[in-house]
C-alpha positions as CSV (number, residue, x, y, z in Angstrom):
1,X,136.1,77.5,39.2
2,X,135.2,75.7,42.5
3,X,133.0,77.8,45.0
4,X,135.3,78.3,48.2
5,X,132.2,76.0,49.6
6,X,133.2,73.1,47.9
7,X,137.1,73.6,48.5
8,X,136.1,73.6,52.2
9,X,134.1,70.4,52.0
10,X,136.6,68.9,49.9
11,X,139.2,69.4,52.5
12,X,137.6,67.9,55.5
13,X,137.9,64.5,56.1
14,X,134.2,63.1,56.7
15,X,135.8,59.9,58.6
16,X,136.6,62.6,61.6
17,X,131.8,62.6,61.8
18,X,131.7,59.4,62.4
19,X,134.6,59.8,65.6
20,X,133.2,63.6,66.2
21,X,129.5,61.9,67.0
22,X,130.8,59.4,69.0
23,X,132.7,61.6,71.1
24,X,129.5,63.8,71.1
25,X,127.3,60.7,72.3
26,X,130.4,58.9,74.9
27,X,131.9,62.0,76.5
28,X,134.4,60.3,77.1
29,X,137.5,59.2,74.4
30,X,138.0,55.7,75.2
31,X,134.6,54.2,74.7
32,X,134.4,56.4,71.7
33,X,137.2,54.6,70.3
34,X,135.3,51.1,71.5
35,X,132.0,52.6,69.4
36,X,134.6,53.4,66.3
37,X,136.5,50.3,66.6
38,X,139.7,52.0,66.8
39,X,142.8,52.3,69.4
40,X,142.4,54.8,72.0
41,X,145.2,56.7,70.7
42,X,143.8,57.1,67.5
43,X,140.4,58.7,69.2
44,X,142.6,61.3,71.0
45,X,144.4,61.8,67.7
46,X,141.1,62.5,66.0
47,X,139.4,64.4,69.0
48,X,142.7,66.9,68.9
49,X,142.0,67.7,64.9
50,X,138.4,68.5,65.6
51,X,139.3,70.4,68.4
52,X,141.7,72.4,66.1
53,X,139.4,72.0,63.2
54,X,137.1,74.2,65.6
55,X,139.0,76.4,67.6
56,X,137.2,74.6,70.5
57,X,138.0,71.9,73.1
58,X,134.5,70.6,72.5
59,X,135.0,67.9,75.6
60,X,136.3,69.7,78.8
61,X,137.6,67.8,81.7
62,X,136.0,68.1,84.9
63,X,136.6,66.2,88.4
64,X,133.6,63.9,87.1
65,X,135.2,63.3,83.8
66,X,134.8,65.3,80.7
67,X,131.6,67.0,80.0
68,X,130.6,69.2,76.2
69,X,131.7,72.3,75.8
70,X,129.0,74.8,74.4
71,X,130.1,74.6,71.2
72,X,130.2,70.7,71.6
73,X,126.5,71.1,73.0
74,X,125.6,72.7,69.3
75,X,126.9,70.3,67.4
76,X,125.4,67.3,69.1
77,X,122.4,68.1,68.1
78,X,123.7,69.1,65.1
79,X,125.4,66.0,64.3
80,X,122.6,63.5,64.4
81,X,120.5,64.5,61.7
82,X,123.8,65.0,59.6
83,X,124.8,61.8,60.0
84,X,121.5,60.1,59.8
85,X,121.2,62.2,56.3
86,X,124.4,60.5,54.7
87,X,123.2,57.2,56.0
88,X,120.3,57.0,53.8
89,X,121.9,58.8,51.0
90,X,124.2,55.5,50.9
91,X,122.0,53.4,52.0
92,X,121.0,51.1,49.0
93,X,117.6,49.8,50.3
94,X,116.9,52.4,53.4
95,X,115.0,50.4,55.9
96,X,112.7,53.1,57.3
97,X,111.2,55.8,55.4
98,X,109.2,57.9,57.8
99,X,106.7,58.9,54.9
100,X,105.5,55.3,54.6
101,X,106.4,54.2,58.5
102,X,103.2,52.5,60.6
103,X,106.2,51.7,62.7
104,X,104.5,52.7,66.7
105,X,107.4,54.7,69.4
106,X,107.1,54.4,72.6
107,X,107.9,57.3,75.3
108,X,107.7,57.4,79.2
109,X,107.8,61.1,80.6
110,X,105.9,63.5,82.7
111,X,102.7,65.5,82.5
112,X,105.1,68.2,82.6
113,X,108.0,67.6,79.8
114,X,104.5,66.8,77.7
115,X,103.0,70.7,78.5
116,X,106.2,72.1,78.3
117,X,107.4,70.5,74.3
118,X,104.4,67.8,74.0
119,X,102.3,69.7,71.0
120,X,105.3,70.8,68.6
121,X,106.4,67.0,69.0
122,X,103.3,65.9,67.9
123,X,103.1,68.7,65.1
124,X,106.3,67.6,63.8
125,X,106.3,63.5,64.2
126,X,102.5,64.2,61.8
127,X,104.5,66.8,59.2
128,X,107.3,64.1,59.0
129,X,105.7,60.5,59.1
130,X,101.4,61.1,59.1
131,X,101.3,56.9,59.5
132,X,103.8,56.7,62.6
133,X,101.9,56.0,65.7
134,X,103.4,57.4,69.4
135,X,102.5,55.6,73.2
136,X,103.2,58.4,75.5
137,X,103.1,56.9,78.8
138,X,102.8,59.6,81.3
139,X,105.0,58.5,84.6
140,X,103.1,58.7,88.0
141,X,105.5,59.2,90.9
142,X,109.0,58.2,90.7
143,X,110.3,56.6,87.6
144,X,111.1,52.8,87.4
145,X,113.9,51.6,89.8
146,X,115.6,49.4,86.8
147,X,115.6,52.0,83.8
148,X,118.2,49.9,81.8
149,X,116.0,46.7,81.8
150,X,112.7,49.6,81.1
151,X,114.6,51.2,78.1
152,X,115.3,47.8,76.6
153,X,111.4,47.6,76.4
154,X,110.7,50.9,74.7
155,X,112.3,53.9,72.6
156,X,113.0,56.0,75.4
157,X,112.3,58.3,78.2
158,X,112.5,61.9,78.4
159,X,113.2,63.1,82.5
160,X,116.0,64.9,83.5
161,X,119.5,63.5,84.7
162,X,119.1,61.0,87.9
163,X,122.0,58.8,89.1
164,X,120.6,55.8,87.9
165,X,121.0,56.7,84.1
166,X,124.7,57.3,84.6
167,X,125.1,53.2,83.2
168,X,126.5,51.9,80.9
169,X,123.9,50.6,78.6
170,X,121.6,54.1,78.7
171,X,122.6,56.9,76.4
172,X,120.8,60.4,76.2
173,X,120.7,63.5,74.0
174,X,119.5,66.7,75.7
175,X,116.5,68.5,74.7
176,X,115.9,71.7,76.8
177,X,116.7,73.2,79.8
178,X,113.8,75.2,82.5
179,X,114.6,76.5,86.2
180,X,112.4,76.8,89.0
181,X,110.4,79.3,90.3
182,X,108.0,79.4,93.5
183,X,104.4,79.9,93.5
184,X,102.5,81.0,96.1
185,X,99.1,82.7,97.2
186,X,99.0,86.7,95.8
187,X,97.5,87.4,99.2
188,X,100.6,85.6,101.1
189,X,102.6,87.9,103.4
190,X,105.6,86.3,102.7
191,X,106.5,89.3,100.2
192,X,107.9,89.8,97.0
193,X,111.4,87.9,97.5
194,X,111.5,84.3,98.9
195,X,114.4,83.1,101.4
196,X,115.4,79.0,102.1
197,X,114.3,80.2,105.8
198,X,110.9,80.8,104.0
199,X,111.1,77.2,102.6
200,X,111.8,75.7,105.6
201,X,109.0,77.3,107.6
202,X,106.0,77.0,104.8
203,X,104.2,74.0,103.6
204,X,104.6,72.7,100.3
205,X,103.1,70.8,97.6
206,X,104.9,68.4,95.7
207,X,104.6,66.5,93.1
208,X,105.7,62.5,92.7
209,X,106.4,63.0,96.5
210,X,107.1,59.3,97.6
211,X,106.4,58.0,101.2
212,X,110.0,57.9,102.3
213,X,110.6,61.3,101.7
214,X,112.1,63.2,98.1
215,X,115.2,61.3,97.4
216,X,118.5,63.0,96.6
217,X,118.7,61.6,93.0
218,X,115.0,63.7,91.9
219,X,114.7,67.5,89.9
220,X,114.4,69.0,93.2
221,X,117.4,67.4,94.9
222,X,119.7,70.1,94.4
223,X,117.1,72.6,96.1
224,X,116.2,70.4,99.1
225,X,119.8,69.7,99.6
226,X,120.4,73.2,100.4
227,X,117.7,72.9,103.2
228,X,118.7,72.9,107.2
229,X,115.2,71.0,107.1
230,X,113.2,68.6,105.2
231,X,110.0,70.4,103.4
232,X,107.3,70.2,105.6
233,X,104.8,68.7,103.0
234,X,101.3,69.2,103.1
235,X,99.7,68.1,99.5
236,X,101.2,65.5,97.5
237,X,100.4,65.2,94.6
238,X,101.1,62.9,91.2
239,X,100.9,66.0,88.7
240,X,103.5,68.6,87.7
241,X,100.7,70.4,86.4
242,X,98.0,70.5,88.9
243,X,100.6,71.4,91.6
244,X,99.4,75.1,91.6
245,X,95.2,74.0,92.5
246,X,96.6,73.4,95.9
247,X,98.4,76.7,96.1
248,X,95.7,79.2,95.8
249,X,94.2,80.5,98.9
250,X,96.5,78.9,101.4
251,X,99.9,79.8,103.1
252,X,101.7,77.3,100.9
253,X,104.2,77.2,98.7
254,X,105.2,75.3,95.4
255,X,108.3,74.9,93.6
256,X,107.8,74.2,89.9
257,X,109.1,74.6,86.5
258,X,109.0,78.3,84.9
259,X,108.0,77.3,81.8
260,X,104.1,75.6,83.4
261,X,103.7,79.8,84.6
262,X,102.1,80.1,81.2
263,X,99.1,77.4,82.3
264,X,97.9,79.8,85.0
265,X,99.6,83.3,84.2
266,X,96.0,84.5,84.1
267,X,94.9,84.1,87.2
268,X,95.3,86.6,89.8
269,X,95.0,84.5,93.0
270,X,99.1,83.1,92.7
271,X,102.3,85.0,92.6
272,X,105.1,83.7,90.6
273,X,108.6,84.6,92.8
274,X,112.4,83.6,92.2
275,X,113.2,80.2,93.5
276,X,116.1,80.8,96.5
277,X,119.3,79.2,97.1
278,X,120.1,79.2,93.3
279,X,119.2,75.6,92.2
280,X,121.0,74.5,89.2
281,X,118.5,74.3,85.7
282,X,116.7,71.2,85.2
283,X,118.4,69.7,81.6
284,X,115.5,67.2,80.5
285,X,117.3,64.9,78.5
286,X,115.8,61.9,75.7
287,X,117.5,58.5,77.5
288,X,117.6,55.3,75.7
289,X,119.4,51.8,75.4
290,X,122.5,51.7,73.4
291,X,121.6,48.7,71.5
292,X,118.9,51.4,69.6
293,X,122.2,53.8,69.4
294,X,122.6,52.4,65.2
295,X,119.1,51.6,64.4
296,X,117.5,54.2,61.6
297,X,114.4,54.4,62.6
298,X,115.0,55.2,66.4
299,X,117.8,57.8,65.0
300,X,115.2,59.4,63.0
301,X,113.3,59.5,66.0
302,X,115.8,61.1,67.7
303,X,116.2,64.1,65.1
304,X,112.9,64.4,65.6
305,X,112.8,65.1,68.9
306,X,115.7,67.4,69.0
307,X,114.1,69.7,66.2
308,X,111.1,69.5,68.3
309,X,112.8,71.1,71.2
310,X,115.0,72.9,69.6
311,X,112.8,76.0,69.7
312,X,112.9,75.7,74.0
313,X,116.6,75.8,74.1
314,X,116.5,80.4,73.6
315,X,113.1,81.3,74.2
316,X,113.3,83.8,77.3
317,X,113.0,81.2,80.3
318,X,116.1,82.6,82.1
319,X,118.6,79.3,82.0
């Protein structure tokens, strides 16, 4: 007799993946169908058995357009490495095979998405494929102003969402998601519970600080946004990571991400306080080109890097 496993796999239809991971990937139905190469109608036919295959809308409509459910979240990073798996299986001559690769990746990100995830990628690119070789390029400042035309020369970049990857050529797969926090001087009087009027009166240090002031479109936008004032900045600086040397022993303040507390929890110079005005979480997010979207290697990338993160997405940072 069949195990009820098998029955179950038996009854699914494994054409609804391919339309499933496209729907995952578009967020949106009718480029989904353009990526399947079917009718628009036929997508939302498809995307309405999934969603009673799972119990779950899996794409919910917003004023913006639809965004992933949680559920939907799961399974797209899920869903890669599935689908990657039954491509090589049928594969007759697989093109890539990480185990012999020399192929080399390139990455642009930040000092701090490298502290924060940059070890257990390493750790898990040398376990899978010891010959693959990895440029990191750390960014300095803001990132470049034409990413589309930067992603067609390399794999990728890991940042979190800006306006200027909402194109139509740049796809992305989060990773993790981190919050801010404040860190000031143990000996500042401002107390144990920061206001925005505190914000506004102190001095900061900020990192990738430009000369025209922080645009609207950075991490931090959200949180200046909800400012009467601009920051008054006193250090700038082109380091998530050293932003807290400029802290100690003054009357500033710095806003950073809660998961670089564990470089300096030790020392007993800088207070770590609840970042006001309730700034949404930072998602950072793996963008690339779509032309890469099919190609093995860069999908096996791409599995890579979501298992490397995967351990980030539940381990106590409050998001």
């Amino acid at each position: 007799m069949p195990r009820s496993s098998e029955v179950a796999l038996a009854n699914i239809d494994l054409n609804l993946l391919v339309i499933l991971r496209e729907l995952l990937r578009e967020q949106n139905v009718t480029r989904a169908a353009e990526r399947v190469g079917v009718t628009q109608p036929a997508a939302s036919a498809a995307l309405a058995r999934l969603r009673r295959h799972f119990d779950d809308d899996l794409l919910e409509r917003t004023r913006g357009g639809f965004v992933l459910s949680p559920l939907g979240q799961r399974l797209s990073g899920l869903i890669e490495p599935l689908c990657l798996g039954l491509e090589q299986l049928f594969a007759p001559e697989p093109a890539f095979r990480p185990e012999e690769s020399r192929q080399e990746f390139t990455i642009l990100t930040t000092d701090y998405v490298l502290a924060a995830f940059g070890e257990r990628l390493s750790r898990a690119l040398h376990a899978a494929a010891p010959h693959v070789r990895m440029h990191v390029r750390v960014a300095k400042g803001s990132l470049p102003t034409d990413l589309v035309e930067t992603l067609r020369a390399m794999d990728g970049i890991v940042s979190a969402p800006k306006a200027e990857f909402k194109a139509e050529d740049i796809r992305g797969l989060e990773l993790f998601r981190d919050r801010w926090v404040c860190v000031v001087d143990a000996d500042n009087p401002v107390g144990g519970h920061l206001e925005l009027a505190d914000l506004e009166r102190m001095p900061w240090v900020i990192p990738n600080h430009p000369d025209g002031g922080y645009p609207a479109s950075s991490p931090l936008g959200p949180l200046l946004a909800r400012l009467t004032t601009a920051p008054r900045v006193a250090v700038r600086v082109e380091s998530y990571n050293s932003t807290p040397w400029f802290v100690a022993g003054t009357d500033r303040v710095a806003v950073i991400q809660r998961r670089l507390v564990g470089s300096f929890a030790d020392r007993s110079d800088l207070r770590i306080l609840e970042c006001p005005g309730d700034p949404p979480p930072i998602v950072e997010t793996f963008w690339w080109h779509r032309r890469r979207t099919d190609d093995v290697a860069h999908t096996w990338l791409r599995t890579i890097l979501a298992g490397a993160s995967e351990p980030l997405r539940g381990d106590g940072v409050g998001v």
